[in-house]
C-alpha positions in Angstrom: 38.0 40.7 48.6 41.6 41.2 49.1 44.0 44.3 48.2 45.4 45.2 45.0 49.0 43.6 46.0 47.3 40.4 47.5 46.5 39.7 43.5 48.9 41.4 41.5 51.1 38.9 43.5 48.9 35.9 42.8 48.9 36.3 39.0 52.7 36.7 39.3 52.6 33.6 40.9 50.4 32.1 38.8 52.0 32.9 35.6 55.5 31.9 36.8 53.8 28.1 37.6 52.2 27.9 34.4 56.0 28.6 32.6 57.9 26.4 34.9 55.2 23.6 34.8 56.3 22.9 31.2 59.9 21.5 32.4 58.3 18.4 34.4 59.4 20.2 37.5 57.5 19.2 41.1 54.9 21.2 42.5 56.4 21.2 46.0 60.2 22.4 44.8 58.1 25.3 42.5 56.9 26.7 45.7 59.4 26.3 47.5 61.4 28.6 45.0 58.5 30.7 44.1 58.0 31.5 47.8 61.2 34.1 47.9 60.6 36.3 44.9 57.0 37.5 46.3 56.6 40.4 48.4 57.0 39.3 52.5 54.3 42.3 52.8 51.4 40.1 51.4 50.5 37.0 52.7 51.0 34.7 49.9 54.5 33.7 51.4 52.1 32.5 54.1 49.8 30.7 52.4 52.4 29.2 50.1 54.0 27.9 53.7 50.7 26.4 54.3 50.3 24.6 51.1 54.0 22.9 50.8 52.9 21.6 54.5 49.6 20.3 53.0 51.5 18.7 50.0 53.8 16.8 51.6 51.4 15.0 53.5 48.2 14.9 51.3 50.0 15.9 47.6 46.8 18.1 46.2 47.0 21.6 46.1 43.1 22.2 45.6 42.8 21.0 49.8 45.4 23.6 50.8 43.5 26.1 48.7 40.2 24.8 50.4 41.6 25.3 53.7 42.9 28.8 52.9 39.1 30.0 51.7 40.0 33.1 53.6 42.9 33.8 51.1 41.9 32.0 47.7 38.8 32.3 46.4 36.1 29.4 45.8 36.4 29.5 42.1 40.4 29.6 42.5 40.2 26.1 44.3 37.4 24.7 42.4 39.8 25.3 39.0 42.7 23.4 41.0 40.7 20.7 42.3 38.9 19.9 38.7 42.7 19.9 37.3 44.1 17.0 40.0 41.0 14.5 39.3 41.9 11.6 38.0 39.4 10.9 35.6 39.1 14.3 34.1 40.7 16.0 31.1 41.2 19.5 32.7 44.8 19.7 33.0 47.1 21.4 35.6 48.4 23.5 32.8 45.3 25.1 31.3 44.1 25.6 35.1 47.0 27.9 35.8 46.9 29.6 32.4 42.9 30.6 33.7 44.1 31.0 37.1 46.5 33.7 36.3 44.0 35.6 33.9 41.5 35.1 36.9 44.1 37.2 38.9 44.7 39.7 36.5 40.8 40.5 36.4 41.0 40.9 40.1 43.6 43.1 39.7 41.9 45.5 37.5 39.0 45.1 39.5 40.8 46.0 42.5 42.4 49.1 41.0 39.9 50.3 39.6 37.7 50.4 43.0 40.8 51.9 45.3 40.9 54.4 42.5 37.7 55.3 42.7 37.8 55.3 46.4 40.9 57.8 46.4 38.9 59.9 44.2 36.0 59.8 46.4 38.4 60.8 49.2 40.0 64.0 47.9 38.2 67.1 49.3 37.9 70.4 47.0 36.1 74.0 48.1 32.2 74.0 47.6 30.3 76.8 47.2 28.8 76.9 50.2 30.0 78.8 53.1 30.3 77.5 57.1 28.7 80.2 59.9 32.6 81.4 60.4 32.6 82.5 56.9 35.0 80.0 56.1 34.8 78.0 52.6 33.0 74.5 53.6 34.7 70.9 51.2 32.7 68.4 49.9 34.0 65.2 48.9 34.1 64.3 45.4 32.9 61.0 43.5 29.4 59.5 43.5 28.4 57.0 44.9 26.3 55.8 42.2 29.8 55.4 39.9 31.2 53.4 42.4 28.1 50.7 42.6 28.2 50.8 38.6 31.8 49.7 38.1 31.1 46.8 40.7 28.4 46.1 38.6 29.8 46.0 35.6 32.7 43.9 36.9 30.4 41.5 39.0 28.9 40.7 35.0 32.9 40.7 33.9 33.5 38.0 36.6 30.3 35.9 35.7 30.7 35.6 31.9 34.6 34.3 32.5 34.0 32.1 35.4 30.9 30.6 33.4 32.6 30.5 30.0 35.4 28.5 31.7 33.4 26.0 33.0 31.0 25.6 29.5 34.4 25.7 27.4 36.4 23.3 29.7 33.0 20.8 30.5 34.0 21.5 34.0 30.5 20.8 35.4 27.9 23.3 36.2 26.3 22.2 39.8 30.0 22.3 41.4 31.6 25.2 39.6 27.9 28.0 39.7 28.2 26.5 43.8 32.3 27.9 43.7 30.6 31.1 41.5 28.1 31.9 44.1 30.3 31.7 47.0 32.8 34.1 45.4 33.7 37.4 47.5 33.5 39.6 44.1 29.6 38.8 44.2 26.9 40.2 46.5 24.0 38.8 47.8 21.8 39.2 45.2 24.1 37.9 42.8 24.8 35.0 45.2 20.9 33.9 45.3 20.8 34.8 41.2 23.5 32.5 40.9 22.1 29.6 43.1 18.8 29.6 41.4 20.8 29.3 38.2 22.3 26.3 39.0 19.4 24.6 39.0 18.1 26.2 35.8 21.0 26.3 33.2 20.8 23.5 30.8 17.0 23.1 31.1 16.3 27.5 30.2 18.7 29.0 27.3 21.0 30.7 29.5 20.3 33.8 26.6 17.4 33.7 28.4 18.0 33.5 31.8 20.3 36.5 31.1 17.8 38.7 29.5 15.3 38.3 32.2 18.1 39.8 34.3 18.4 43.0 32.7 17.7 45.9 32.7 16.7 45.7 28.8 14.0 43.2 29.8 12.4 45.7 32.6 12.5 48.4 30.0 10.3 46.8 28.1 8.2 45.5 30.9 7.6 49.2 31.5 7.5 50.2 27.8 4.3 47.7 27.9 3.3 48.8 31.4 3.3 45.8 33.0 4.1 44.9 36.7 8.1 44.9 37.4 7.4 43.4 40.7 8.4 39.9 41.3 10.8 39.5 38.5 14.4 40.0 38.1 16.7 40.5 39.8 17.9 43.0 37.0 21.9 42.6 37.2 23.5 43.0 34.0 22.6 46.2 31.9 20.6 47.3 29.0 23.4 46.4 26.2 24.1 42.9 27.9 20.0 42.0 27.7 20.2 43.1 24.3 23.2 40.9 23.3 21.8 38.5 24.9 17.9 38.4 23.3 19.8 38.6 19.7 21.9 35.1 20.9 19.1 33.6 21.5 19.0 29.4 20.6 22.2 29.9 19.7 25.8 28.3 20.9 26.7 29.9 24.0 30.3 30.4 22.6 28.6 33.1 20.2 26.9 35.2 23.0 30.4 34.9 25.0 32.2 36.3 22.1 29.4 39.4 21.4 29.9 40.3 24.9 33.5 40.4 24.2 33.3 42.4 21.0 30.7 45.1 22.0 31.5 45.2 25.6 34.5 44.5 26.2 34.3 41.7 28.8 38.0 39.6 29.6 38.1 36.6 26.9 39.3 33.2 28.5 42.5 32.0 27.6 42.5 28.9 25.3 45.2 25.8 25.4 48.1 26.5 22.9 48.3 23.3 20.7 51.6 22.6 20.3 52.9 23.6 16.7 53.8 20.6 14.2 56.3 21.0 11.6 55.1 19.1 8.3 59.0 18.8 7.4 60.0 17.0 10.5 59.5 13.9 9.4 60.4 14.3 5.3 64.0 15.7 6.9 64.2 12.9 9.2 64.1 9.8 6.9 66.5 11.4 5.1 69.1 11.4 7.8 67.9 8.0 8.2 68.6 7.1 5.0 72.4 8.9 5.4 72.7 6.7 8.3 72.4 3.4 6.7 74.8 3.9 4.0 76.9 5.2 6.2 76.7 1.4 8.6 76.7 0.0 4.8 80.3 1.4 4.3 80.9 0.2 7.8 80.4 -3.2 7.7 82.0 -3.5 3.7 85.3 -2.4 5.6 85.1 -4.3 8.6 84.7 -7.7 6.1 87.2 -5.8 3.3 84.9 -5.5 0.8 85.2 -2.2 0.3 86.2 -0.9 -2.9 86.9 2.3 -3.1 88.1 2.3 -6.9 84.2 2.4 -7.5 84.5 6.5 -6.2 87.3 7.6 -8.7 87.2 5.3 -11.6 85.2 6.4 -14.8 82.2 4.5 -15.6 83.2 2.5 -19.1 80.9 3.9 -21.9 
């Protein structure tokens, strides 16, 4: 994956696109402005040269993301190119709006492991002693911390990237492909998530995430049966749990228990736009002010107007 500032940049970015796309302004002459408020110590700048180069000749942005799979991860582009077909109903708006909470969970991410890295680096006195009779150091952090909070945000990662593509009917064989080929996911994850491809939509994918668990090998040992040949176990006890009480249910309900009890990043949602109910009452009655108004108009253009009719007193 990249550094903390590679994505606290991109979701900057991001964010900054997804305000300025509102006032019908080109792609090309966003990046182009974008491209001096970000840090010339990352290489956005870079890769934002590389895509106003790409635009101008092919107009996508998803193929100058492709091109720059170094930089932008596969699920980045895959969000992009979904938003620029033709024929779909993702649009360029709700992409960026995931796209910069997408960067913000890398961020974390990200900060949490150089944290946990700089804590693993520090060195404090043990109580053991060298053959000089000098105090020995031993580093502090385990390991085992470290390959948990990967853990836990490989699952973060796969219940957002999946709940995107469910929500937005984004397709599964194309977007689990971009999932498995994300950095954030090791190998076992990788093969997990390619064998899923082919299985989501025919197995509950409650299911399919139980038998992942560590909740479902539990109870494979509670009953002492044979571990071997099942799993991979990659989400923990409380998400096999959450995930054997969702069972035949909406996806959207297990997405939102994982959210609740776990804690897991929710996906942004499109903002309908709000409607005022007294727009319209308000404007017939200007229209209405309107026409008497060309009424009076055209009486004194043809000097019919009479303008007694405003002072004199009705006759009883």
């Amino acid at each position: 994956m990249l550094s903390h500032a590679e994505y606290v940049e991109q979701a900057y970015l991001f964010g900054l696109l997804r305000e300025r796309i509102a006032e019908q302004t080109p792609m090309q002459e966003l990046l182009k402005q974008l491209q001096h408020e970000l840090l010339a110590t990352t290489r956005l700048p870079m890769a934002i040269d590389f895509m106003l180069t790409e635009l101008k000749h092919s107009g996508l942005m998803g193929r100058a993301m492709a091109k720059l799979s170094h930089y932008f991860a596969p699920f980045q582009t895959f969000l992009v190119e979904e938003s620029e077909k033709e024929t779909g109903r993702f649009s360029i708006d709700v992409a960026l709006q995931i796209l910069h909470a997408d960067a913000q969970i890398r961020t974390n991410y990200t900060a949490g492991l150089e944290a946990q890295a700089s804590n693993a680096a520090q060195e404090i006195p043990g109580m053991s002693s060298s053959p000089d009779g000098s105090l020995t150091t031993a580093r502090v952090g385990a390991p085992a911390s470290e390959e948990s909070l990967r853990q836990r945000g490989r699952s973060g990662f796969f219940f957002f990237q999946f709940e995107c593509i469910s929500r937005n009917r984004l397709g599964y064989p194309t977007g689990m492909k971009a999932m498995a080929a994300d950095p954030v996911y090791d190998d076992a994850w990788s093969n997990w998530l390619n064998r899923l491809r082919d299985e989501v939509g025919l197995v509950d994918i409650a299911d399919l995430i139980f038998l992942a668990s560590e909740e479902y090998r539990r109870r494979l040992i509670a009953q002492r049966l044979e571990s071997t040949g099942k799993g991979p176990f990659l989400f923990g006890e409380k998400e096999g749990s959450i995930a054997l009480a969702n069972r035949r249910k909406d996806p959207v309900y297990l997405f939102g228990a994982m959210q609740r009890h776990l804690g897991y990043p929710k996906v942004p949602r499109p903002v309908k736009p709000k409607t005022d109910r007294d727009t319209i009452p308000a404007l017939l009655r200007r229209m209405e002010r309107l026409e008497s108004r060309i009424k009076l108009m055209e009486q004194e253009q043809r000097q019919e107007f009479d303008l007694s009719r405003y002072y004199k007193k009705p006759e009883p």
